[in-house]
C-alpha positions in Angstrom: 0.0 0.0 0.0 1.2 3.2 -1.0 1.2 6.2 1.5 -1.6 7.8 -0.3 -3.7 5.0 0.8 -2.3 4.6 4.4 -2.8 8.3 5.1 -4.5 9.0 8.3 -8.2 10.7 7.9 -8.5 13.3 11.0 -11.0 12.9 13.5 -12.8 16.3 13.8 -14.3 17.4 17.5 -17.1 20.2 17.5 -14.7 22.4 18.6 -12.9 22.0 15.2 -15.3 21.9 12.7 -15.7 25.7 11.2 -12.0 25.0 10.6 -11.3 21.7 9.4 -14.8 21.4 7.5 -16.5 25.3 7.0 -13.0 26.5 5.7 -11.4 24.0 4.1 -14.6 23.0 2.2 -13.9 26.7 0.5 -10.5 25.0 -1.0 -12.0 21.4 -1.9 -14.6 19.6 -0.9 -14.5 18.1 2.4 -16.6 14.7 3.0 -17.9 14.0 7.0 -18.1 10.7 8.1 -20.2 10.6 11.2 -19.7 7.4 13.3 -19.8 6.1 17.1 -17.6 3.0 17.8 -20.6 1.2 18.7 -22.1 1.0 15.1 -21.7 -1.8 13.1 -22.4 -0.3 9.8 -19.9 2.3 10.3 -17.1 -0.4 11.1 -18.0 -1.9 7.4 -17.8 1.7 5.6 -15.6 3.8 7.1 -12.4 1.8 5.5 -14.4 1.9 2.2 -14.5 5.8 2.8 -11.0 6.2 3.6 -9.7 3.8 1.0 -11.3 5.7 -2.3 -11.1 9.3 -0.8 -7.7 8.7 -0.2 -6.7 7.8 -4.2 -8.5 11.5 -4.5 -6.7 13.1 -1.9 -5.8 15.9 -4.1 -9.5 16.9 -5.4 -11.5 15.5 -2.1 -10.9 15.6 2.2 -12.5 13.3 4.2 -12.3 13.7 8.2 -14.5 11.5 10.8 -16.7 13.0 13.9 -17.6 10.7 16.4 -21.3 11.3 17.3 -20.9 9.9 20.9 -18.1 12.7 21.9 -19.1 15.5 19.6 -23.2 15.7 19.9 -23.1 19.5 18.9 -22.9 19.2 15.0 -24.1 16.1 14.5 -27.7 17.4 16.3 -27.1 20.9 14.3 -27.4 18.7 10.8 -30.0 16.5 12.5 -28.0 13.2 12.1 -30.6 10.8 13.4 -28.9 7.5 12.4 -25.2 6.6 11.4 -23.7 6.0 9.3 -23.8 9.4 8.0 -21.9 11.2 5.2 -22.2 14.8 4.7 -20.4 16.7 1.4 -19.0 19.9 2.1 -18.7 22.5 -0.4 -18.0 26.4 0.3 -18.6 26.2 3.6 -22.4 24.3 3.3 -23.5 20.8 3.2 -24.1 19.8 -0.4 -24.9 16.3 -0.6 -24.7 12.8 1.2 -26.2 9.7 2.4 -27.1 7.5 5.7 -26.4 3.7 6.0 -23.8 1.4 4.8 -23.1 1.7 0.9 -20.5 -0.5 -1.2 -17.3 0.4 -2.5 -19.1 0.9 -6.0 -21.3 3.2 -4.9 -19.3 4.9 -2.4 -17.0 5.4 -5.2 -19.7 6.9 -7.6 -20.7 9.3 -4.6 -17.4 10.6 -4.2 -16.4 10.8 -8.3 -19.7 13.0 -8.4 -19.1 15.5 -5.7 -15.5 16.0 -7.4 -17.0 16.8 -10.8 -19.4 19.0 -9.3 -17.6 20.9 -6.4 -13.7 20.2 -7.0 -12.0 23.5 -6.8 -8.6 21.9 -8.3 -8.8 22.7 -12.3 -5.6 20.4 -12.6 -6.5 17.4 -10.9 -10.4 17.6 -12.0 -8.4 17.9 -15.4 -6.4 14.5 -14.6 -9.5 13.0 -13.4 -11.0 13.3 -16.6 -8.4 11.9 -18.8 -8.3 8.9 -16.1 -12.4 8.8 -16.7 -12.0 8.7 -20.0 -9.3 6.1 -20.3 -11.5 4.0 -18.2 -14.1 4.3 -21.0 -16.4 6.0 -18.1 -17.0 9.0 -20.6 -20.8 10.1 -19.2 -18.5 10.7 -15.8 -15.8 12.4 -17.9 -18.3 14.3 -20.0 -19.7 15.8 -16.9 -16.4 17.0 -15.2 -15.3 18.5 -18.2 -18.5 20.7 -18.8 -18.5 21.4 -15.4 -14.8 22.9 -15.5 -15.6 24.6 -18.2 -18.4 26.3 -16.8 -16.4 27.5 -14.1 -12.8 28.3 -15.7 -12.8 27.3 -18.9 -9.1 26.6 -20.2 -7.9 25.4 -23.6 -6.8 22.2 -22.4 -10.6 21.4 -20.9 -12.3 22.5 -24.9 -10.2 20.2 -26.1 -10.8 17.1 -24.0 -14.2 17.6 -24.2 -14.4 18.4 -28.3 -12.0 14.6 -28.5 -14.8 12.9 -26.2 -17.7 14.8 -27.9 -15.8 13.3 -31.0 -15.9 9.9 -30.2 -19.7 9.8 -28.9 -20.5 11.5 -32.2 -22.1 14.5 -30.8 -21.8 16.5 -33.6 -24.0 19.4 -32.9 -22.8 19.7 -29.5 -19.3 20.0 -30.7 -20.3 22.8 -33.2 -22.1 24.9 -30.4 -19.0 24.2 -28.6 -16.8 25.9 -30.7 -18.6 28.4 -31.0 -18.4 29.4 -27.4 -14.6 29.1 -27.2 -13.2 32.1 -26.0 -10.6 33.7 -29.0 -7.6 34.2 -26.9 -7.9 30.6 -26.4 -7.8 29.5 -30.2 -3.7 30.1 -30.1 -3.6 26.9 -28.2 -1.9 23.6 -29.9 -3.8 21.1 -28.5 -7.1 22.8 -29.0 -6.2 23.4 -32.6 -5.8 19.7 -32.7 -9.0 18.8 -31.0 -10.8 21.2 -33.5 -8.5 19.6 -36.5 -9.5 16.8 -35.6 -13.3 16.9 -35.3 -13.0 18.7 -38.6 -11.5 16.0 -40.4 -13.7 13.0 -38.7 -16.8 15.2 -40.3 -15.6 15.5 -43.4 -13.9 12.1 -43.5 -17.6 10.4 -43.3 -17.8 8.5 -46.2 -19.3 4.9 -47.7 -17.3 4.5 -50.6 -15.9 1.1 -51.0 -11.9 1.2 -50.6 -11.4 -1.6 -53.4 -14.4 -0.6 -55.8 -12.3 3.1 -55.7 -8.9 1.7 -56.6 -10.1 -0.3 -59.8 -11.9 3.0 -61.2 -8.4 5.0 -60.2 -6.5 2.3 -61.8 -8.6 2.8 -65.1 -8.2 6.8 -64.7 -5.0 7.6 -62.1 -5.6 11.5 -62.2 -9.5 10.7 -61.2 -8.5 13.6 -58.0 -12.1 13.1 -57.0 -12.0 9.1 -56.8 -8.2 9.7 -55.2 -9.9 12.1 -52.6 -13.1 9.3 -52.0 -10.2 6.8 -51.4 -8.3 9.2 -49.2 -11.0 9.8 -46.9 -11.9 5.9 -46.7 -8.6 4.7 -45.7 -8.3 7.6 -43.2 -11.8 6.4 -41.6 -10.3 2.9 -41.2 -6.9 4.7 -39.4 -4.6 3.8 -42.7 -3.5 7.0 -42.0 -0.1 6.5 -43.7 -1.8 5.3 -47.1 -4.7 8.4 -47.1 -1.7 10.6 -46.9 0.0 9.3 -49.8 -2.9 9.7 -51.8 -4.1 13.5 -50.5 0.1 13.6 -52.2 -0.7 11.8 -55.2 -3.3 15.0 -55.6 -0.9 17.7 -54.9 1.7 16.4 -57.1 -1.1 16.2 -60.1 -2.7 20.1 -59.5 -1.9 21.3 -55.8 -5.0 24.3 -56.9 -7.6 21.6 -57.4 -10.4 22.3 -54.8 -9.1 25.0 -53.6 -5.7 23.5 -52.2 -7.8 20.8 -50.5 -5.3 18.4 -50.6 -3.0 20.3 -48.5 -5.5 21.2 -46.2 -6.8 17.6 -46.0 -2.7 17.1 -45.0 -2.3 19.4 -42.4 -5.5 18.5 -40.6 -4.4 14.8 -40.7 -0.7 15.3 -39.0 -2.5 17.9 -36.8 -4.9 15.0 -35.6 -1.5 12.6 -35.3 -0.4 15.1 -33.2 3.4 17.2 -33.1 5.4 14.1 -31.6 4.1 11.7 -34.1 6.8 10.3 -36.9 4.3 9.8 -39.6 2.6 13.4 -39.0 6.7 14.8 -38.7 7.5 13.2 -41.8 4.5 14.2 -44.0 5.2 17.7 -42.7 9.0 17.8 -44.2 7.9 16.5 -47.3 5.0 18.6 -47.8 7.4 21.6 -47.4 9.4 20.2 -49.8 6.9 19.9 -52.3 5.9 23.5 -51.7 9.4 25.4 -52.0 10.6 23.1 -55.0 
């Protein structure tokens, strides 16, 4: 066990609550566990509290009040039964719950009161990416608006354009936009994000991959059948081969369409991202196309 896990949680007298609860709760959220040591419930949930609160230690505090030796509080938020779990934000009960609960749902509980109240842009901001990685996106999509809503960054727009990407919320991703401060635009990774969504829209396509090649191998400078192909294998991630042919246009008529064959390029290493060989490489080549 690591010693983010095997950290103490403080046990809070009356005497101590406006400051280890009322103010604190005005830098994070601060969860109150309300217990006697002759409560069998409690014995069952109070590790459960201590163990997830404590992998959120960053976003979320949790402290414990024992009910038997501090009656003052516990009668003030008209605890009648333990266990019972107050949420503090900004110095005022929030949310929380009475009886045992599982780790599931104590989890769930505490991953909802972080999205809502965390004060901490940059772990709520980790959180999300963690939320996401663990395919929990409705979670994700909620921290992230609610960041946003609150102090909207750059790096927040564009985690939320990639999810809104990949639950194909179109619309929402539009009206997004739209809102995005411009001082913000300047941003790389938001430039991706946008790139990104850009290209997935446009990329939409049925076109068969093999029907395209045998009418490009009866008419190579077909740049509209090249362009159907391009945006078919990009769609299937064959990102290497839809660049070679958005290059197969340029070398033919780099005008055609309004120089959407470079365009088509850019968006595609922007979407690969800066770090990214095949995105690097197409970018040196392209340049060398351009000044020869």
């Amino acid at each position: 066990m690591n010693s983010a896990e095997s950290s103490p949680v403080k046990d809070v007298t009356d005497d101590q609550f406006m400051v280890e609860v009322i103010e604190k709760s005005k830098e994070l959220p601060v969860l109150v566990d309300f217990w006697a040591p002759w409560c069998g419930p409690c014995k069952s949930l109070t590790p459960i509290l201590e163990s997830v609160s404590a992998k959120k230690q960053s976003s979320i505090a949790l402290v414990k009040v024992n009910i038997d030796e501090n009656k003052m509080i516990a009668s003030q938020l008209r605890v009648q039964s333990i266990p019972a779990v107050f949420a503090f934000s900004d110095g005022q009960p929030v949310d929380g719950f009475m009886g045992a609960k599982t780790e599931s749902e104590v989890k769930d509980f505490i991953d909802n009161i972080i999205n809502k109240y965390s004060k901490n842009e940059g772990s709520a901001l980790e959180n999300a990416k963690n939320l996401i990685e663990s395919e929990e996106y409705d979670n994700a999509k909620l921290l992230l608006e609610n960041i946003i809503e609150k102090d909207p960054s750059a790096e927040a727009f564009s985690l939320l354009i990639k999810l809104y990407t990949k639950l194909g919320l179109i619309e929402e991703i539009e009206n997004l936009i739209q809102s995005i401060p411009e001082n913000l635009f300047s941003d790389n990774k938001l430039k991706q994000a946008i790139s990104s969504f850009e290209l997935i829209k446009n990329s939409e396509t049925n076109e068969n991959i093999d029907e395209l090649k045998l009418i490009i191998k009866e008419n190579p400078n077909d740049l509209n059948s090249i362009l159907k192909i391009s945006k078919a294998l990009f769609k299937e991630e064959m990102f290497s081969e839809s660049i070679d042919e958005l290059f197969k246009i340029y070398k033919i008529d780099k005008d055609w369409q309004d120089e959407i064959a470079k365009k088509q390029l850019l968006m595609i290493f922007d979407h690969l991202g800066p770090e990214n060989e095949l995105a690097k490489k197409g970018r040196r080549y392209l340049t060398s196309l351009i000044f020869n």
